[in-house]
C-alpha atoms as an extended CHARMM CRD file, in Angstrom:
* protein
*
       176  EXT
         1         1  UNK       CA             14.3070000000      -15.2620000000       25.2720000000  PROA      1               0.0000000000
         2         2  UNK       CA             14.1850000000      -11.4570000000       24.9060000000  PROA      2               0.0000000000
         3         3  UNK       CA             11.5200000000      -10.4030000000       22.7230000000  PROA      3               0.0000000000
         4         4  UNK       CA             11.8150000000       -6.8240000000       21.1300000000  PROA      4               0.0000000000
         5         5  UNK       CA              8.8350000000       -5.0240000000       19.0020000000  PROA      5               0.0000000000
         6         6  UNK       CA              9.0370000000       -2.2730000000       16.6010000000  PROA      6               0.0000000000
         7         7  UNK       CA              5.9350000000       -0.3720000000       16.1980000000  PROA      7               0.0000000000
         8         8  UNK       CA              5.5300000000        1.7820000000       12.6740000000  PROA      8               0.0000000000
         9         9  UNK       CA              3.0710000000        4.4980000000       13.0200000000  PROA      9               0.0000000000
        10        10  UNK       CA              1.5060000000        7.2320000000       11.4270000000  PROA      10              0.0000000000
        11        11  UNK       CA              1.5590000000        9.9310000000       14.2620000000  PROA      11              0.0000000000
        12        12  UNK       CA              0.9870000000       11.9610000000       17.1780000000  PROA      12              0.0000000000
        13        13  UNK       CA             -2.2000000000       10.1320000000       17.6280000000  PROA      13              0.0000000000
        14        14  UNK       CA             -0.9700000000        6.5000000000       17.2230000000  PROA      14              0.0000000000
        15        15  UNK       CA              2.0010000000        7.1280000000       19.3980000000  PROA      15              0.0000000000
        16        16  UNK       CA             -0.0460000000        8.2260000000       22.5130000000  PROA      16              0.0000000000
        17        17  UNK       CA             -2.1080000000        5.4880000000       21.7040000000  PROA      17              0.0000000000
        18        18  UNK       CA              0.2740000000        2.7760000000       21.9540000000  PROA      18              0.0000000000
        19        19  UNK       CA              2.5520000000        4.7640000000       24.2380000000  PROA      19              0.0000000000
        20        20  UNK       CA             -0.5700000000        4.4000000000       26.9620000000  PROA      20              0.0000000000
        21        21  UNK       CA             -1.5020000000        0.8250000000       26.1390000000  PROA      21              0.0000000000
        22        22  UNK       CA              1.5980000000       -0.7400000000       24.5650000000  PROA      22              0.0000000000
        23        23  UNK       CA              2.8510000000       -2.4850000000       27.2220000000  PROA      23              0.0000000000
        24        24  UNK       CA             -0.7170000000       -3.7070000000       28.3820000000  PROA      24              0.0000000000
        25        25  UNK       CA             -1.3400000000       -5.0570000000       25.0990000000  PROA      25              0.0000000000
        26        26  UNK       CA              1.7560000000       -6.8150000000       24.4500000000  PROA      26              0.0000000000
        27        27  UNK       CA              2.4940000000       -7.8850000000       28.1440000000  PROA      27              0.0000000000
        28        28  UNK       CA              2.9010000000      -11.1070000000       27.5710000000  PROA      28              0.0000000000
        29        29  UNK       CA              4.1660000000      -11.1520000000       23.8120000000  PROA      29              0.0000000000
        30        30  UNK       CA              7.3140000000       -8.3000000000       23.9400000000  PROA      30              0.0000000000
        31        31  UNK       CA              9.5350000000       -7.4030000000       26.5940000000  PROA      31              0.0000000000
        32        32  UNK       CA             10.0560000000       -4.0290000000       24.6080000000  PROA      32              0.0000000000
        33        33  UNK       CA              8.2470000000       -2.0190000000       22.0870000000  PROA      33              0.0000000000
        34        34  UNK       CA              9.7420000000        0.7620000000       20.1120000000  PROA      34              0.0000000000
        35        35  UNK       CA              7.1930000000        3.5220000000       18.5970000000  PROA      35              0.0000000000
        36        36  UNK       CA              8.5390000000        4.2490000000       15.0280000000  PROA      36              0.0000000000
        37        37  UNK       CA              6.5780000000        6.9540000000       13.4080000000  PROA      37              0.0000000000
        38        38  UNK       CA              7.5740000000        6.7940000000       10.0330000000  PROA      38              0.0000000000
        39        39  UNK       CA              5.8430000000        9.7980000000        8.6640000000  PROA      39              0.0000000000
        40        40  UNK       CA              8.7060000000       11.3580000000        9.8870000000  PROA      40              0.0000000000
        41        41  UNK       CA             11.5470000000       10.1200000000        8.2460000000  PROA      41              0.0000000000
        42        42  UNK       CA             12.9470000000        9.0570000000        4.5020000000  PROA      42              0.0000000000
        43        43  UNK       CA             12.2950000000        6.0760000000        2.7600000000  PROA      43              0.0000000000
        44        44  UNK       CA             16.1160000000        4.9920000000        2.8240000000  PROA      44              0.0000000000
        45        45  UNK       CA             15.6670000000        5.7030000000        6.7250000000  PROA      45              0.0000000000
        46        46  UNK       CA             12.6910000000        3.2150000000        6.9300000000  PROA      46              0.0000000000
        47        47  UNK       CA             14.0510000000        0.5780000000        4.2900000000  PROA      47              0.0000000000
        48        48  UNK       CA             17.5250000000        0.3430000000        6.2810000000  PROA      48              0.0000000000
        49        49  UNK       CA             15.5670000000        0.2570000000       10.0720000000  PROA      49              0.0000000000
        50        50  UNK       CA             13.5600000000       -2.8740000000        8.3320000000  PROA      50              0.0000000000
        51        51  UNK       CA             16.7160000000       -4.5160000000        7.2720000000  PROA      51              0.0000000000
        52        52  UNK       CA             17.9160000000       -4.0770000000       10.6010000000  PROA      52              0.0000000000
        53        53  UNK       CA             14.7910000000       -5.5070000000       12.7900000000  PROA      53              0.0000000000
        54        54  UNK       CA             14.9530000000       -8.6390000000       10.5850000000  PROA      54              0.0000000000
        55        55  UNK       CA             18.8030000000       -8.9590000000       11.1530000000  PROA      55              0.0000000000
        56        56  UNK       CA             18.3830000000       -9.1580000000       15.2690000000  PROA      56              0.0000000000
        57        57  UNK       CA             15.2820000000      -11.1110000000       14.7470000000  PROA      57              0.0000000000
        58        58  UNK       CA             13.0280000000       -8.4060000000       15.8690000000  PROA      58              0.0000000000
        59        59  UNK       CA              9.8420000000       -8.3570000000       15.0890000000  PROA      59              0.0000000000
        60        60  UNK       CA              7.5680000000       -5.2840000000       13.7450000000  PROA      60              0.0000000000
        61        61  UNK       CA              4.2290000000       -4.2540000000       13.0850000000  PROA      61              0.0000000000
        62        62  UNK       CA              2.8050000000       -1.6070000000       10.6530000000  PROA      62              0.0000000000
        63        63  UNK       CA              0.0850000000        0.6120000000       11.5110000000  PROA      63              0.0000000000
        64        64  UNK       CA             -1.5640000000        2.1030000000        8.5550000000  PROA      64              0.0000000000
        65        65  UNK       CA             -5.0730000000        4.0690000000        8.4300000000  PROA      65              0.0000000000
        66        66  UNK       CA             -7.4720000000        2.8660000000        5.6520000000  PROA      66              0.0000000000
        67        67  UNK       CA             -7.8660000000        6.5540000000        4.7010000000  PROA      67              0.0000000000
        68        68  UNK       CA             -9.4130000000        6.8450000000        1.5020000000  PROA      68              0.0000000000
        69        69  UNK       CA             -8.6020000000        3.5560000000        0.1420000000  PROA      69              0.0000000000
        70        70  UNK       CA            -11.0210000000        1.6530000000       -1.4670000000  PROA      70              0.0000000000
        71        71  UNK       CA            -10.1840000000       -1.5230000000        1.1950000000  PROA      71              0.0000000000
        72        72  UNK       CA             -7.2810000000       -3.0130000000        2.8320000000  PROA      72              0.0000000000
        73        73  UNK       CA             -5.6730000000       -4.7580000000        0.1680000000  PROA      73              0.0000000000
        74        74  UNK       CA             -5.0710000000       -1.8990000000       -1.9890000000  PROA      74              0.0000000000
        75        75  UNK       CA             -4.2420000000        0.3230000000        0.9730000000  PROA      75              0.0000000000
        76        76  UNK       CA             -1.2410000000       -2.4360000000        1.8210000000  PROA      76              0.0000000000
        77        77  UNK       CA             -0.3200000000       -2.5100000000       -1.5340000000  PROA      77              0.0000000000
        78        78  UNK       CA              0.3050000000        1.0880000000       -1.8710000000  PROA      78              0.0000000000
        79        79  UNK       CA              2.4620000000        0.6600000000        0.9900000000  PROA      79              0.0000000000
        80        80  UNK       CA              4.2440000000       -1.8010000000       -0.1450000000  PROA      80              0.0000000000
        81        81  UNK       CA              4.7600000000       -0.0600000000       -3.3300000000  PROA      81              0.0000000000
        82        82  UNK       CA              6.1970000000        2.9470000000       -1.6720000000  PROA      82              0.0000000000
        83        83  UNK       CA              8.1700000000        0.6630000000        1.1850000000  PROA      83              0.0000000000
        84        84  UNK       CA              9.3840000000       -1.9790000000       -0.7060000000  PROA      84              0.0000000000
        85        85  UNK       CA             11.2870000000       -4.0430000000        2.1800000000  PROA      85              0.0000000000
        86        86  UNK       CA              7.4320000000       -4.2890000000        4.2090000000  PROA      86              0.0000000000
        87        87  UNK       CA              6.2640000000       -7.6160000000        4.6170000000  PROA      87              0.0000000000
        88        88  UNK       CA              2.7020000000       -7.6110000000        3.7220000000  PROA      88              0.0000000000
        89        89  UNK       CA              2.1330000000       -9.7670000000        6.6170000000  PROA      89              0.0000000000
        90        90  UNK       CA              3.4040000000       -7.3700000000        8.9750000000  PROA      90              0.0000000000
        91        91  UNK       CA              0.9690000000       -4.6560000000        8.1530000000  PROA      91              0.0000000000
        92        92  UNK       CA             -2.2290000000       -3.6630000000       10.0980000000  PROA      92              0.0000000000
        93        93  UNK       CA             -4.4810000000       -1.1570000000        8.3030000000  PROA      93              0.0000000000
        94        94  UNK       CA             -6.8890000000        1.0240000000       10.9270000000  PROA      94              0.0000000000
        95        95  UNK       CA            -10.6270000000        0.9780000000        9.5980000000  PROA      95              0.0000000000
        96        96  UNK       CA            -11.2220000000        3.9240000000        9.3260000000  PROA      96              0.0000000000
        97        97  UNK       CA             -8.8070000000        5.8170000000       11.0710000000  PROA      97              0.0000000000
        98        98  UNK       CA             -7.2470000000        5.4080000000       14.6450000000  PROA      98              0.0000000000
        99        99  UNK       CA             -9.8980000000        7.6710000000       16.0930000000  PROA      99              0.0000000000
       100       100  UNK       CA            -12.3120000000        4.9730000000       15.8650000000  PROA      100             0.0000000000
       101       101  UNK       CA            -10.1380000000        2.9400000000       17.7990000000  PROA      101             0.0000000000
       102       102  UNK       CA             -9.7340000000        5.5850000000       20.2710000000  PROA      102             0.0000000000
       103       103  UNK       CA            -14.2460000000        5.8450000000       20.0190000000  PROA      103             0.0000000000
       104       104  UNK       CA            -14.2960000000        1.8320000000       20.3630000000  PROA      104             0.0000000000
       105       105  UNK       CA            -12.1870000000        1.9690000000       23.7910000000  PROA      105             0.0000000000
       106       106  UNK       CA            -14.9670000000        3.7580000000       24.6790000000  PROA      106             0.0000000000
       107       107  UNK       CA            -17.7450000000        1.2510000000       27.1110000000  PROA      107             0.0000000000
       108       108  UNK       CA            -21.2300000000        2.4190000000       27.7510000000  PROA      108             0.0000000000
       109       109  UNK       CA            -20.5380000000        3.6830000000       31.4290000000  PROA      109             0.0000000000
       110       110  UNK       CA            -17.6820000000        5.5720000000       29.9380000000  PROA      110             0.0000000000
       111       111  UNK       CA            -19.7250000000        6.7550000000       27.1640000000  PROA      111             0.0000000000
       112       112  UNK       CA            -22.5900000000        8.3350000000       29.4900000000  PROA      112             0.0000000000
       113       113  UNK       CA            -19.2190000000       10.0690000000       31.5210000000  PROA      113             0.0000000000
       114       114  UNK       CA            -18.5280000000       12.1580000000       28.0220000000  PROA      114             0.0000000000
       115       115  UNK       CA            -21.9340000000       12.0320000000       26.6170000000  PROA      115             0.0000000000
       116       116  UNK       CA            -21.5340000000       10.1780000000       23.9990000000  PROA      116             0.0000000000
       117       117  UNK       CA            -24.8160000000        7.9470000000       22.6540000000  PROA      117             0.0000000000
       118       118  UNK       CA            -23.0070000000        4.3650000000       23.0960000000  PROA      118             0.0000000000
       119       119  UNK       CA            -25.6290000000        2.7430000000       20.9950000000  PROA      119             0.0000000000
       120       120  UNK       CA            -25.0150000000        4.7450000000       17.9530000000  PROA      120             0.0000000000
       121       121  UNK       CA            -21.5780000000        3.8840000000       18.1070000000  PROA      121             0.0000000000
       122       122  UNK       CA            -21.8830000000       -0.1560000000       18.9810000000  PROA      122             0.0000000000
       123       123  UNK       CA            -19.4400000000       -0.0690000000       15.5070000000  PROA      123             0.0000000000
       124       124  UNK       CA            -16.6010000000        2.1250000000       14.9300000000  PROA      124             0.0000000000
       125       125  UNK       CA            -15.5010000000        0.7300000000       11.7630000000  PROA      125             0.0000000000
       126       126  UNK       CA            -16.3550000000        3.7830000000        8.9870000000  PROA      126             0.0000000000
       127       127  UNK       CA            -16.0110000000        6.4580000000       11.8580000000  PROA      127             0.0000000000
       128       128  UNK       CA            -13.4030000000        9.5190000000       10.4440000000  PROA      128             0.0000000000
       129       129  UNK       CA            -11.7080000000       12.2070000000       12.7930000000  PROA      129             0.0000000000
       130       130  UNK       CA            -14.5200000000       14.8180000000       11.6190000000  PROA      130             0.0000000000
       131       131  UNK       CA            -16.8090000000       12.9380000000       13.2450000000  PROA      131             0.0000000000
       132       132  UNK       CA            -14.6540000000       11.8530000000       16.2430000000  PROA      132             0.0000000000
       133       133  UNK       CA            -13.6670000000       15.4630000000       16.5490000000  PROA      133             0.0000000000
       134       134  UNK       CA            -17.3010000000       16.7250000000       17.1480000000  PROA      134             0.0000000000
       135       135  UNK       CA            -17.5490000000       13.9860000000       19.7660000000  PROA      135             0.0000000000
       136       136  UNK       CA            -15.3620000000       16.1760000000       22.2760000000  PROA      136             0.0000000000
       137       137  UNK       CA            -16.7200000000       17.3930000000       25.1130000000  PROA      137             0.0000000000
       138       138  UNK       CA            -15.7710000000       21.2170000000       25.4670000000  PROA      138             0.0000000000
       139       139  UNK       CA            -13.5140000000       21.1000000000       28.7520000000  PROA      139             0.0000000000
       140       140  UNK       CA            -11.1110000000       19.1960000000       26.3790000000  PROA      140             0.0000000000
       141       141  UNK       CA             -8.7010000000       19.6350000000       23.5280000000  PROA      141             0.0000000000
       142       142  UNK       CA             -8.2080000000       16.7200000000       21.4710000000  PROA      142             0.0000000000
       143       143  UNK       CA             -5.3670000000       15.1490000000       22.7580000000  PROA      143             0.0000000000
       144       144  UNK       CA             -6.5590000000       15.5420000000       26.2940000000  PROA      144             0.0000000000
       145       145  UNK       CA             -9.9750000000       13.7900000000       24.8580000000  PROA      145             0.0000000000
       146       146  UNK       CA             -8.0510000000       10.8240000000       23.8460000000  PROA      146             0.0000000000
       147       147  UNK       CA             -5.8950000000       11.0000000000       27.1340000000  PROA      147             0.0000000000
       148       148  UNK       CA             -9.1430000000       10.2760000000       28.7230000000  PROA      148             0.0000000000
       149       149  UNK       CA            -10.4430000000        8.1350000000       26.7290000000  PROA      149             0.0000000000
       150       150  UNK       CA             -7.4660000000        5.9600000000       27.2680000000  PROA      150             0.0000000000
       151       151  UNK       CA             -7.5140000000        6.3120000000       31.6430000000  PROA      151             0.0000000000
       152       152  UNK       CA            -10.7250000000        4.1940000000       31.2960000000  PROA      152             0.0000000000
       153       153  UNK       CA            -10.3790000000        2.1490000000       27.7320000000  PROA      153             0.0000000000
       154       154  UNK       CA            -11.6770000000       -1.1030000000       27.9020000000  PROA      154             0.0000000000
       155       155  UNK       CA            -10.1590000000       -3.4540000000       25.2230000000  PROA      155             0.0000000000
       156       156  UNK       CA            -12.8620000000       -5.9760000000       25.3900000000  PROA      156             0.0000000000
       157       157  UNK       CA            -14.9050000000       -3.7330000000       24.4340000000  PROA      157             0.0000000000
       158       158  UNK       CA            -13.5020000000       -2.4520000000       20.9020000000  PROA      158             0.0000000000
       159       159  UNK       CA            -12.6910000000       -5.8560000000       20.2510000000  PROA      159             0.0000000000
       160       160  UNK       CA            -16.4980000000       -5.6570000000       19.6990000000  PROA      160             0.0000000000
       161       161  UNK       CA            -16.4500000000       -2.2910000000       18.2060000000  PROA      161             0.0000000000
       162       162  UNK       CA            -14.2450000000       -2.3720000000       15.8350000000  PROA      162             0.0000000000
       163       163  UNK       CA            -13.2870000000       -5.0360000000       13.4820000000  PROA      163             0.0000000000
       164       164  UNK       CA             -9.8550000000       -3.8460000000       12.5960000000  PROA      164             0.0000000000
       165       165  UNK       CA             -9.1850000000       -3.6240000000       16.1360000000  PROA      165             0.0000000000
       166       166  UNK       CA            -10.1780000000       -6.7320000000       16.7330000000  PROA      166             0.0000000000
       167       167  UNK       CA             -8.2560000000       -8.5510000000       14.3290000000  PROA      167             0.0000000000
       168       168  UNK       CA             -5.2510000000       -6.7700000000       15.6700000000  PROA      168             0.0000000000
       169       169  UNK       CA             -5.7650000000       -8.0810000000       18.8660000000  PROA      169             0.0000000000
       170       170  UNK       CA             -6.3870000000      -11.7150000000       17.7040000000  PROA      170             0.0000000000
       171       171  UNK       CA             -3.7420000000      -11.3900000000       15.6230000000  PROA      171             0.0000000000
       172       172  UNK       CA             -0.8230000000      -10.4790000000       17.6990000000  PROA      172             0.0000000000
       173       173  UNK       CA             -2.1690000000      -10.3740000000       20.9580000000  PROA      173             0.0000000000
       174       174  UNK       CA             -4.0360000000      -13.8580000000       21.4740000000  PROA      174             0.0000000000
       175       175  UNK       CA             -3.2790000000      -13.7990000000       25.2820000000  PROA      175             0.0000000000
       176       176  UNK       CA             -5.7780000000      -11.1160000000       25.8880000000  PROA      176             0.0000000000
């Protein structure tokens, strides 16, 4: 039976992110994904696309960053609040942000390749793009940082980094 995914996310960082390892992670789980970054568009946009996904029995995942929330549950409910079709269920929030997802891909042989002291960052859970930002080696923009941090990411590995990331894996990706 066909399987189709919607991902919602936040940005031009999530959607590289899960443009690159999408299809790895949900290989056996989806036979397509769909990146919806809905910082783009209106609420009434976003409320009628959710209607929609549950009326072809598609299934969808929400990508939210922690930000300065005080935890998860509040973060989700402020989502909720703002998107009121959003099953609560449905909705992954980033600890921190996705850049410590991005620092969590990140094994210690891959580490020493961008000089990056792997035992200070064993977890990833509190790290914020400031300090992900000062991580990046000079030869690099940002994007093309995160581009190479996803040529050699190693999901085992932020499974053990990073706690959000590893409940999103267990979560909806228990093949892995």
């Amino acid at each position: 039976m066909y399987k189709k995914l919607y991902l919602f996310i936040e940005g031009t960082h999530e959607r590289e992110f899960f443009a690159r390892l999408g299809e790895k992670i949900f290989k056996d789980s989806f036979d397509d994904i769909q990146l919806v970054p809905y910082s783009q568009e209106s609420k009434e946009w976003i409320k009628n696309l959710l209607k929609n996904i549950k009326r072809m029995n598609a299934d969808y995942i929400w990508l939210s960053d922690l930000n300065d929330e005080p935890c998860i549950s509040k973060r989700k409910e402020k989502l909720i609040e703002k998107f009121t079709e959003l099953d609560e269920s449905k909705v992954i929030v980033v600890r921190k942000e996705i850049e410590s997802w991005y620092l969590a891909l990140l094994n210690d042989d891959s580490c020493k390749k961008f000089k990056i002291n792997s035992y200070k960052f064993k977890d990833t859970d509190d790290i914020k793009k400031e300090q992900f930002d000062v991580l990046i080696p000079e030869k690099f923009d940002k994007i093309s940082f995160m581009i190479e941090i996803l040529n050699c990411a190693s999901i085992e590995t932020a499974k053990q980094r990073n706690t959000s990331f590893r409940y999103f894996i267990e979560k909806y990706c228990f093949m892995i």
